[in-house]
N, C-alpha and C positions, 0 to 999 in steps of 0.2 A: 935369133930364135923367131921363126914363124909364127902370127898371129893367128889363133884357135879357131878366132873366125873366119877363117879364109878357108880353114880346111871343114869346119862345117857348113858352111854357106856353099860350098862343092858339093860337097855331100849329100844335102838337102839338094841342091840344083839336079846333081844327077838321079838321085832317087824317086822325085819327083816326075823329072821327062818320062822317066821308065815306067814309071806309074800310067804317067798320061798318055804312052807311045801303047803299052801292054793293053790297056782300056779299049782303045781303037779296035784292036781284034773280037772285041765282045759280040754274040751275034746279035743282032735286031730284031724286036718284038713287030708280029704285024698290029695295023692299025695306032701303033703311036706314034708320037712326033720326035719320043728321045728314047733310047734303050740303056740296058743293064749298064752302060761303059761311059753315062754323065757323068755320076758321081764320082767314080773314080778316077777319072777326066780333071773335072774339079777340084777335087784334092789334090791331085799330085802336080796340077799347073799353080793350087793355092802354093806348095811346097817351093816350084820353081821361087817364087815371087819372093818366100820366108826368105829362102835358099841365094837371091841376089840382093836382099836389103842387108842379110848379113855379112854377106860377101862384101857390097861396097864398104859397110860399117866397119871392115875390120882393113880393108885396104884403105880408109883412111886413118886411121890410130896406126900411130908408130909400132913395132912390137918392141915389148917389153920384157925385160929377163924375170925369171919368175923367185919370186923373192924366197929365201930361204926356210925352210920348215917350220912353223912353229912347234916349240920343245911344250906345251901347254896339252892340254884334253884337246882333240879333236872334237868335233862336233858330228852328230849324228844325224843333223836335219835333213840332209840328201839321201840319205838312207830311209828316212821316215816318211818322204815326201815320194820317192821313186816304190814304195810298199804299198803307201796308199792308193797311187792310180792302179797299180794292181788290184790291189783289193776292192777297188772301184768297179773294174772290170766284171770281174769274177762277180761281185754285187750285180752288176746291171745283167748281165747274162743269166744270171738264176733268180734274181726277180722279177726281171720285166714281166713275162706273163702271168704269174700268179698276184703279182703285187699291183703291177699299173706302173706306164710309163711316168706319170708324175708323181706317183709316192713313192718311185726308185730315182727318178732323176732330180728333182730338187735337191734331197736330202745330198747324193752322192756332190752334184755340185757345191753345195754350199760345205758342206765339208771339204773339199778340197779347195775352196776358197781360200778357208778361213785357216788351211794347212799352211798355202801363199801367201801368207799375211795379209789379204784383203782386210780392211777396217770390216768390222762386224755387218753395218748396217749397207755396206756396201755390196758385200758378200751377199747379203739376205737381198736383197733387192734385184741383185745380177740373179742369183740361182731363180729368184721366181720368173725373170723379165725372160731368160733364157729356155729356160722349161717352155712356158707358153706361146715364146716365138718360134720353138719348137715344131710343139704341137700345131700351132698357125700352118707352119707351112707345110705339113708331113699331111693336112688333112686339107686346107685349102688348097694349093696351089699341084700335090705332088698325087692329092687323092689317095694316101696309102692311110690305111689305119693303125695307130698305134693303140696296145691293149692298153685298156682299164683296169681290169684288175679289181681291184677293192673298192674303185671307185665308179664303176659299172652303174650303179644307181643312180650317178647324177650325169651320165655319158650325156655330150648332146650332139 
């Protein structure tokens, strides 16, 4: 039996290039240094990278036969875990601009932490550090503004 990670570590590898090859055709804004097709650039070369660590990880584990059913309750957690980045989604897309980028992104993160069994306080620590490095770079380095929202009063 073929090891799962080989066939997603492909997966990820070619979905990724295609990402990062489709990008390249994006047109060019004047007067900047980088246009529309960084980001996605970025991402789908970040993907190649997912895409070859798990590729090697699973070309070195033997493959394994996959053990027989259990006759017990199934469990539901993959169900409840692939629900809530949706509902994450669906969340961040109809709050951000009435709500604010950080009173929808915290909450969304740390809830889905703590979905992934992050320990509590680690959770609460990552969703804030993450939020704000966020914000850091979407305002410092990228110049684009993320909405406030309800937090418009203490904008700075």
């Amino acid at each position: 039996m073929i090891n799962k990670d080989i066939i997603t570590g492909a997966v990820l590898i070619g979905a990724g290039a295609w990402f990062a090859w489709e990008a390249q055709s994006f047109p060019t804004m004047g007067g900047m240094t980088y246009g529309p097709g960084l980001f996605p650039t970025i991402a789908g070369l970040g993907l190649v990278l997912c895409g070859v660590l798990i590729l090697v990880t699973g070309l070195m584990q033997p493959a394994v036969e996959e053990a027989p059913a259990e006759t017990g309750p199934k469990s539901n957690w993959p169900l409840i875990n692939a629900l809530a980045i949706i509902a994450s989604v669906v969340f961040f897309a109809l709050g951000l601009d009435p709500l604010g980028f950080h009173v929808v992104a915290f909450p969304v993160l740390l809830v889905l932490l703590l979905l992934f069994r992050i320990i509590w306080w680690k959770a609460l620590l990552l969703a804030v550090f993450v939020t704000f490095l966020v914000h850091f770079i979407f305002y410092s380095f990228l110049h684009v503004p993320l909405p406030w929202g309800l937090l418009e009063p203490i904008a700075w």
